[in-house]
N, CA and C atoms as an extended XYZ file, in Angstrom:
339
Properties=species:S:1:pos:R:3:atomname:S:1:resname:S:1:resid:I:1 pbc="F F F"
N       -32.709       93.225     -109.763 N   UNK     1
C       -33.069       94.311     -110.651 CA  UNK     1
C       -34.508       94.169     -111.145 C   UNK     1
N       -35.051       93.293     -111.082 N   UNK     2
C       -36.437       92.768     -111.852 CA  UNK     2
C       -37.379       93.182     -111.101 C   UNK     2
N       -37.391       92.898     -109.294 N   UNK     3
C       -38.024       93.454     -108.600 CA  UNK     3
C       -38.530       94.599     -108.590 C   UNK     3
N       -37.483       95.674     -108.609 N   UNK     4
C       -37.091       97.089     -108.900 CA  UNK     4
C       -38.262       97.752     -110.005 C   UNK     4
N       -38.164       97.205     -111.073 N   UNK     5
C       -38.744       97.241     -112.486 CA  UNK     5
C       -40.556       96.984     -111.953 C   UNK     5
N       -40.468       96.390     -111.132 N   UNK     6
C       -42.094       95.849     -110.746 CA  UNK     6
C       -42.274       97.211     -109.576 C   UNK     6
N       -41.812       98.003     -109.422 N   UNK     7
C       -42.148       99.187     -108.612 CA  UNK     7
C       -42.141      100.529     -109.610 C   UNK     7
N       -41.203      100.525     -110.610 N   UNK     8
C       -40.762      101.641     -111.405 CA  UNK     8
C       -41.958      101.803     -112.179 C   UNK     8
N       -42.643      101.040     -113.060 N   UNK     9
C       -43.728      101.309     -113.846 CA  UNK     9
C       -45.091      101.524     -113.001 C   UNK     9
N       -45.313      100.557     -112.150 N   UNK    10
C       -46.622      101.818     -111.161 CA  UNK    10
C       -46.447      103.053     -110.564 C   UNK    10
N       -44.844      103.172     -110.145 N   UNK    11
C       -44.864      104.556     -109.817 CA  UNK    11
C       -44.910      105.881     -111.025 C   UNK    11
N       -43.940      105.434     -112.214 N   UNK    12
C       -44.459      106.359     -113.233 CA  UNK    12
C       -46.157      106.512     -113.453 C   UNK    12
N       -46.724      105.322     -113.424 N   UNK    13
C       -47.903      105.420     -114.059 CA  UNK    13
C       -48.353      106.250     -112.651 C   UNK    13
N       -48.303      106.458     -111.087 N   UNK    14
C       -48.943      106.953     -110.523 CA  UNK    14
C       -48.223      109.017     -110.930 C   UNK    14
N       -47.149      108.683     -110.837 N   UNK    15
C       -46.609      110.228     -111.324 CA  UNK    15
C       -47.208      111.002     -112.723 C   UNK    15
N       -47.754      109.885     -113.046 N   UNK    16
C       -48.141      110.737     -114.616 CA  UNK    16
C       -50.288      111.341     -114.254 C   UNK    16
N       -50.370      110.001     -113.266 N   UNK    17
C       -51.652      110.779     -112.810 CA  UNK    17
C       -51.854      111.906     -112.176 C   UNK    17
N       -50.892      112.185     -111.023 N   UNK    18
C       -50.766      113.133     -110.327 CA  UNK    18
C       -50.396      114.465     -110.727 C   UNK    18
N       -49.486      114.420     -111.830 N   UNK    19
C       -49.047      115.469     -113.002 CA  UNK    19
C       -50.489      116.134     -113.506 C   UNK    19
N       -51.035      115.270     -114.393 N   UNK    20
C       -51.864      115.337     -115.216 CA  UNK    20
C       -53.744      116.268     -114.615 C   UNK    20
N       -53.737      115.924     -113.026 N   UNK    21
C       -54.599      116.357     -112.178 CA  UNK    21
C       -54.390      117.862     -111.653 C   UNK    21
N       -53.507      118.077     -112.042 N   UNK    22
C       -53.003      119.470     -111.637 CA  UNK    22
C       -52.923      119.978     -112.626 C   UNK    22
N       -53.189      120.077     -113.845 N   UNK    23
C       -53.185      120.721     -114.872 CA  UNK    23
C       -54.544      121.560     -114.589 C   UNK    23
N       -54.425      122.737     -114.946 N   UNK    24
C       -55.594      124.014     -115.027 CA  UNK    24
C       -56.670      123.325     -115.567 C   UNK    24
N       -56.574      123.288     -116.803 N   UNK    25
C       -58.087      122.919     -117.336 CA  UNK    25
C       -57.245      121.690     -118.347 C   UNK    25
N       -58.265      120.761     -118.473 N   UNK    26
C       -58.504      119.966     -120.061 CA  UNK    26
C       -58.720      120.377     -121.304 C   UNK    26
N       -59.237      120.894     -121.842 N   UNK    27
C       -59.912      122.092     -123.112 CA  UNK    27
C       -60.732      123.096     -122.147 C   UNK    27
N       -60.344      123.865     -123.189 N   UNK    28
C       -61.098      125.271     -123.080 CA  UNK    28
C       -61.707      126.048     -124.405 C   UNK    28
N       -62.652      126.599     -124.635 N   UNK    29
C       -63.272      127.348     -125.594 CA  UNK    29
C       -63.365      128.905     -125.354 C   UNK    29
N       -62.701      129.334     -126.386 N   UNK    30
C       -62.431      131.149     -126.152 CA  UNK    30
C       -63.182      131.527     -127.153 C   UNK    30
N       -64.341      132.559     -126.595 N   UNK    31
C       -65.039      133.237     -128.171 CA  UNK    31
C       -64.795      134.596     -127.466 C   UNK    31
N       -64.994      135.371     -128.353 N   UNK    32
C       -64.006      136.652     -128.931 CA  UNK    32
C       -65.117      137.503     -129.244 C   UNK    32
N       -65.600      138.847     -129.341 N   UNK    33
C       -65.549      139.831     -130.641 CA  UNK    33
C       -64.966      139.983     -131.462 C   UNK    33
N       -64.766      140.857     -131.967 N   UNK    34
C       -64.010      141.376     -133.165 CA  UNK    34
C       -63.552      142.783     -132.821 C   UNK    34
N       -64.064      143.381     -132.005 N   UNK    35
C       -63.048      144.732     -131.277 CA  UNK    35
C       -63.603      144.259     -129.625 C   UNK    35
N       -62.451      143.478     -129.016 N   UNK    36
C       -62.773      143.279     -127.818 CA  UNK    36
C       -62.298      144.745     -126.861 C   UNK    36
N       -63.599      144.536     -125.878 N   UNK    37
C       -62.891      146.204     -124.826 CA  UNK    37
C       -63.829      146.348     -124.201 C   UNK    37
N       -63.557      144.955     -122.647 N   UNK    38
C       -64.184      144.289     -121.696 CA  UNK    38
C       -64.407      145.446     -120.900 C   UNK    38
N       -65.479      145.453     -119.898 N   UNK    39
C       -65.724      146.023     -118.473 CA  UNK    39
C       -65.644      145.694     -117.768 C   UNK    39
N       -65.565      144.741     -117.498 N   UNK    40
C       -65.746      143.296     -116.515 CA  UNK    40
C       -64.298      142.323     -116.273 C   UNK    40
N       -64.451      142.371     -114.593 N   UNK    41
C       -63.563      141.144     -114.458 CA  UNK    41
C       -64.282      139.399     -114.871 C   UNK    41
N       -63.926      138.570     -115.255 N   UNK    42
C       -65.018      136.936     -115.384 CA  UNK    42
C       -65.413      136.978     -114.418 C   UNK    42
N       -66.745      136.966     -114.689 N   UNK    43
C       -67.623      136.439     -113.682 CA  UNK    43
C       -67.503      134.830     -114.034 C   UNK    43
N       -68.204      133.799     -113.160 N   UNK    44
C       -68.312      132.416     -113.722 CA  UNK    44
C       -68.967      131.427     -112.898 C   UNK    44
N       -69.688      130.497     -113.533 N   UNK    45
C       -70.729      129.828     -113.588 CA  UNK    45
C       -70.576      127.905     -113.734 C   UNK    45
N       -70.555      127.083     -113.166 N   UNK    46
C       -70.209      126.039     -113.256 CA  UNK    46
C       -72.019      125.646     -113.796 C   UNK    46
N       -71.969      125.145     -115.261 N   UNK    47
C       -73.475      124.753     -115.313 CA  UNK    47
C       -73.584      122.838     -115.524 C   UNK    47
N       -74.227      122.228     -115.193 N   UNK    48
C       -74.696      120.648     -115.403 CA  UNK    48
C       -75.966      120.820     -116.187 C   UNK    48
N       -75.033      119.184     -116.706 N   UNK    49
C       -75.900      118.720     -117.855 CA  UNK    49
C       -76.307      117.561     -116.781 C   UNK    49
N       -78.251      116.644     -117.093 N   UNK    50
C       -77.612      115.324     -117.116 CA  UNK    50
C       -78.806      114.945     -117.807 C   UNK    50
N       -78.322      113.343     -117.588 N   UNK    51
C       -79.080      112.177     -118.749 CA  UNK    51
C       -78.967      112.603     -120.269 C   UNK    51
N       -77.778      112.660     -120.602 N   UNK    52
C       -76.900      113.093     -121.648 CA  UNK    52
C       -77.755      114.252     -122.255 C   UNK    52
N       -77.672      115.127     -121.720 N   UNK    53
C       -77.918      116.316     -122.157 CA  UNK    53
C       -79.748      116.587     -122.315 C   UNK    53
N       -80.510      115.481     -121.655 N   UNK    54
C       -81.828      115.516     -121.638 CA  UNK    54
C       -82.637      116.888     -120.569 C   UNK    54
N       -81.946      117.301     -119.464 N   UNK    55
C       -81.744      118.181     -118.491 CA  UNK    55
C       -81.115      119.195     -118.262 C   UNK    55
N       -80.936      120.064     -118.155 N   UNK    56
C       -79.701      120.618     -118.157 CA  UNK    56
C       -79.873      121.567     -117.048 C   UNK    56
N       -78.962      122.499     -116.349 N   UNK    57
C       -78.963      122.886     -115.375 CA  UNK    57
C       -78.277      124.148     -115.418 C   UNK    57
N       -78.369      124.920     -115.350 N   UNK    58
C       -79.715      125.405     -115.633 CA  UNK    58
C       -80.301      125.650     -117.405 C   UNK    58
N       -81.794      125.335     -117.324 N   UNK    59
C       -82.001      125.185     -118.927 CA  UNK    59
C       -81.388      126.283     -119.885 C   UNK    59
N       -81.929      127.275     -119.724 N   UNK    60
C       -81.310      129.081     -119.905 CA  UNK    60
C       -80.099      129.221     -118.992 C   UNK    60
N       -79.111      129.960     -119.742 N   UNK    61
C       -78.503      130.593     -118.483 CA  UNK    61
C       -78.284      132.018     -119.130 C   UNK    61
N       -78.639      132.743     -118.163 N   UNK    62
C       -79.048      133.949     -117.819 CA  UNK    62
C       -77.836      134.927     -117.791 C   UNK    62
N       -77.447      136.213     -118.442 N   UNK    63
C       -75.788      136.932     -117.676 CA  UNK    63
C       -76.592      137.929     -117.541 C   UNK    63
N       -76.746      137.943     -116.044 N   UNK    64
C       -77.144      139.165     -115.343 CA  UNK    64
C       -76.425      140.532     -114.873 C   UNK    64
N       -75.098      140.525     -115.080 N   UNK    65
C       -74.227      141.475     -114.773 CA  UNK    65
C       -73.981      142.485     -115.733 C   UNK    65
N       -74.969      141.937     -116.827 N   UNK    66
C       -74.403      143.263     -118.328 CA  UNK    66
C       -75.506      143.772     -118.861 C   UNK    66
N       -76.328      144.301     -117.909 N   UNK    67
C       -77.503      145.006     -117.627 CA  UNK    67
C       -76.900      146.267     -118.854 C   UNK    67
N       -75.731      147.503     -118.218 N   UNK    68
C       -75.974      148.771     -118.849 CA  UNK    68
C       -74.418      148.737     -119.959 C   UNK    68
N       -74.378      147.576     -119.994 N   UNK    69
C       -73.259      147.638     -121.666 CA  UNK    69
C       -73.744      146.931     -122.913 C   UNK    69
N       -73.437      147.059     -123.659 N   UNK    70
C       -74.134      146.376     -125.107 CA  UNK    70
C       -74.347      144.748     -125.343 C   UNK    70
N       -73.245      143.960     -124.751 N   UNK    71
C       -73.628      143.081     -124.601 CA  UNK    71
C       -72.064      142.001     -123.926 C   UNK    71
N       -72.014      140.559     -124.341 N   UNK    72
C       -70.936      139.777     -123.580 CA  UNK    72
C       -69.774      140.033     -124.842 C   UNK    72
N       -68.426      140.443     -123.982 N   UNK    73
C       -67.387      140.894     -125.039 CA  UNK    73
C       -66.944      139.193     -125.159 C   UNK    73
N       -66.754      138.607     -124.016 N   UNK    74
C       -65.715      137.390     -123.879 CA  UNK    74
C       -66.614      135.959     -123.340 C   UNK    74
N       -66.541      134.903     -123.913 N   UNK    75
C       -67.064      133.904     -123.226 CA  UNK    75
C       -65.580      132.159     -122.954 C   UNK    75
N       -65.620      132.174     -122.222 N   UNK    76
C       -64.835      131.197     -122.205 CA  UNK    76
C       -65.033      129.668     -121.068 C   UNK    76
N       -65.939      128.715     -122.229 N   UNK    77
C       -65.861      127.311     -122.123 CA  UNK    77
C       -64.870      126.289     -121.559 C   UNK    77
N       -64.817      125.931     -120.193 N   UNK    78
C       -64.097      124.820     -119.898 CA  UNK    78
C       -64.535      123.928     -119.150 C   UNK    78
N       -63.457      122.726     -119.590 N   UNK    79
C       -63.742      121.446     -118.778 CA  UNK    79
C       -62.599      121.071     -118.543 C   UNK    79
N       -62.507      120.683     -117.001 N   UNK    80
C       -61.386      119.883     -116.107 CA  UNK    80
C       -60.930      118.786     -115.746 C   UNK    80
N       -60.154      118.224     -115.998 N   UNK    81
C       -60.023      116.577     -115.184 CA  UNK    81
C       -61.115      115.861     -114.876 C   UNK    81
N       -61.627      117.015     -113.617 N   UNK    82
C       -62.384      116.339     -112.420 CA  UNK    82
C       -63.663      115.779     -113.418 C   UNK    82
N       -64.102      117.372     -114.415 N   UNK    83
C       -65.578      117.076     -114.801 CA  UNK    83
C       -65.405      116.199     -115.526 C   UNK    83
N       -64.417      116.027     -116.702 N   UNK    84
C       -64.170      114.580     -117.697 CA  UNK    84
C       -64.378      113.625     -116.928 C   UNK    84
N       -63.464      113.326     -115.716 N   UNK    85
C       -63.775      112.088     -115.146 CA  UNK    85
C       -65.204      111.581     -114.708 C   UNK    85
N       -65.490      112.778     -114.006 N   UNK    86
C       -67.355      112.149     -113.405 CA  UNK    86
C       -67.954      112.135     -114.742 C   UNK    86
N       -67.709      112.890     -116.347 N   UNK    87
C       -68.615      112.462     -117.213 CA  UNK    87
C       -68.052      110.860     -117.555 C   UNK    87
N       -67.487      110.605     -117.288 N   UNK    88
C       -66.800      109.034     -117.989 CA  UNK    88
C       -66.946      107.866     -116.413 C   UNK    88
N       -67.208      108.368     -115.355 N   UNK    89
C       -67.659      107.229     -114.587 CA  UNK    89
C       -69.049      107.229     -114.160 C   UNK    89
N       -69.161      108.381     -114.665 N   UNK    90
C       -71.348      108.325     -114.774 CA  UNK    90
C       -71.857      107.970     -115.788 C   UNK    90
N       -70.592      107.438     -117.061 N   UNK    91
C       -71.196      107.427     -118.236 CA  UNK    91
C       -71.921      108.053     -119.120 C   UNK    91
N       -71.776      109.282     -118.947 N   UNK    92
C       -72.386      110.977     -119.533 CA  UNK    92
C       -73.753      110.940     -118.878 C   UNK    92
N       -74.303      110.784     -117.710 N   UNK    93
C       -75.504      111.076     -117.029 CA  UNK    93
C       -75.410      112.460     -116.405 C   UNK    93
N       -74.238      112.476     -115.712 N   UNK    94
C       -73.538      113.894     -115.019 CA  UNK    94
C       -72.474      114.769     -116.022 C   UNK    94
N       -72.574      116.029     -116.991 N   UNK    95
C       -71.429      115.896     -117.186 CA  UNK    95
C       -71.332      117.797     -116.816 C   UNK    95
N       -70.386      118.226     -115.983 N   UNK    96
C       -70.289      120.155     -115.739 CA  UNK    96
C       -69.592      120.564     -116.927 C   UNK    96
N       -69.327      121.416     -117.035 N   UNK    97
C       -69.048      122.631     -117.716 CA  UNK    97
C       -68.816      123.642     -116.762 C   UNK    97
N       -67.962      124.465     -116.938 N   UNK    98
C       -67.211      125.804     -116.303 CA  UNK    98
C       -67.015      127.125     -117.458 C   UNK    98
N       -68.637      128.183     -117.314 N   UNK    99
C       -68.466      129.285     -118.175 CA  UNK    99
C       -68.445      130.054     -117.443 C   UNK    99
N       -67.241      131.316     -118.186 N   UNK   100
C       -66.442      132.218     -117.906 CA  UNK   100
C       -67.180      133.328     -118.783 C   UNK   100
N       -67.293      134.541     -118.105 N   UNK   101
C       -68.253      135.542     -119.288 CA  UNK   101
C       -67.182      137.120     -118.736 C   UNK   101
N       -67.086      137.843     -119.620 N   UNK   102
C       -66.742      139.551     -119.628 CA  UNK   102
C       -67.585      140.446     -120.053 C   UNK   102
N       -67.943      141.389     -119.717 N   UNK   103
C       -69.497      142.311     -120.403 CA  UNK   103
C       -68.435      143.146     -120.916 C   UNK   103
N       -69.166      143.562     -122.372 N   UNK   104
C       -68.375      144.598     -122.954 CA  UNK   104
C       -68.829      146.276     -122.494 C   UNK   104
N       -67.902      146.880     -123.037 N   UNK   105
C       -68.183      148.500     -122.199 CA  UNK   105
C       -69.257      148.902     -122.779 C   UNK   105
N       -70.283      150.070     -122.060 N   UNK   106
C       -71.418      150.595     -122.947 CA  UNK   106
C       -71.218      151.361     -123.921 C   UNK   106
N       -71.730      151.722     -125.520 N   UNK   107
C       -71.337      152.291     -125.605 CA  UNK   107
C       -71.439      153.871     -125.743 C   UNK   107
N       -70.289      155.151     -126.360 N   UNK   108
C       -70.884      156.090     -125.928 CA  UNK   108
C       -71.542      157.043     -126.824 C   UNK   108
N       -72.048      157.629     -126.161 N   UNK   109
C       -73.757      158.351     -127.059 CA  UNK   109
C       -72.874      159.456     -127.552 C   UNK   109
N       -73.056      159.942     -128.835 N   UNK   110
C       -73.036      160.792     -129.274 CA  UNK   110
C       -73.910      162.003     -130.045 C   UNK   110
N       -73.732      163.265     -129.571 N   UNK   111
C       -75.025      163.944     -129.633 CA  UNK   111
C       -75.766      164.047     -128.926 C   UNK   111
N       -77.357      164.812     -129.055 N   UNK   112
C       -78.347      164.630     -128.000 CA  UNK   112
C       -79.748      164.335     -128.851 C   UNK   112
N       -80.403      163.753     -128.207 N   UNK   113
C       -82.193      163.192     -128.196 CA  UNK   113
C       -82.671      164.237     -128.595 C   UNK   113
């Protein structure tokens, strides 16, 4: 039975990794309006940081898709497994980010010029 016991705890510990890697995201950050009423499917953008945040990649980032509406209805911040891990075995030299953006609708004119 003891033997047994010397297989059971590495395999949980490998089942709980394998679980845990398949999870969607790690955290996520949802910002909002206050009367949301999107146009847009997410567009999205994987951006890098490195040398703890001395660099960044890109410095600006730019939302080019919401040219003729008022402005971004939805933004949503995440980080995954994968990116936690490369920030914790690069020691925060490398660390991504995954932003998610929605353009809000234009809005409409009332009256005339």
């Amino acid at each position: 039975m003891n033997q047994l016991q010397y297989f059971v705890k590495p395999l949980k510990l490998v089942v709980v990794i394998c679980l845990s890697l398949n999870l969607q995201s790690c955290y996520q950050y949802r910002i909002l309006t206050t009367a949301p009423d999107p146009s847009t499917e997410y567009q999205k953008q994987v951006l890098w940081s490195y040398g703890w945040g001395i660099w960044n990649n890109p410095k600006d980032f730019t939302v080019k898709n919401c040219i003729d509406s008022t402005g971004i209805d939805e933004v949503v911040v995440t980080r995954n497994v994968g990116s936690v891990l490369l920030t914790i075995v690069t020691i925060g030299i490398v660390s991504p980010v995954t932003v998610q953006w929605k353009c809000h609708k234009p809005r409409q004119r009332h009256g005339s010029i």
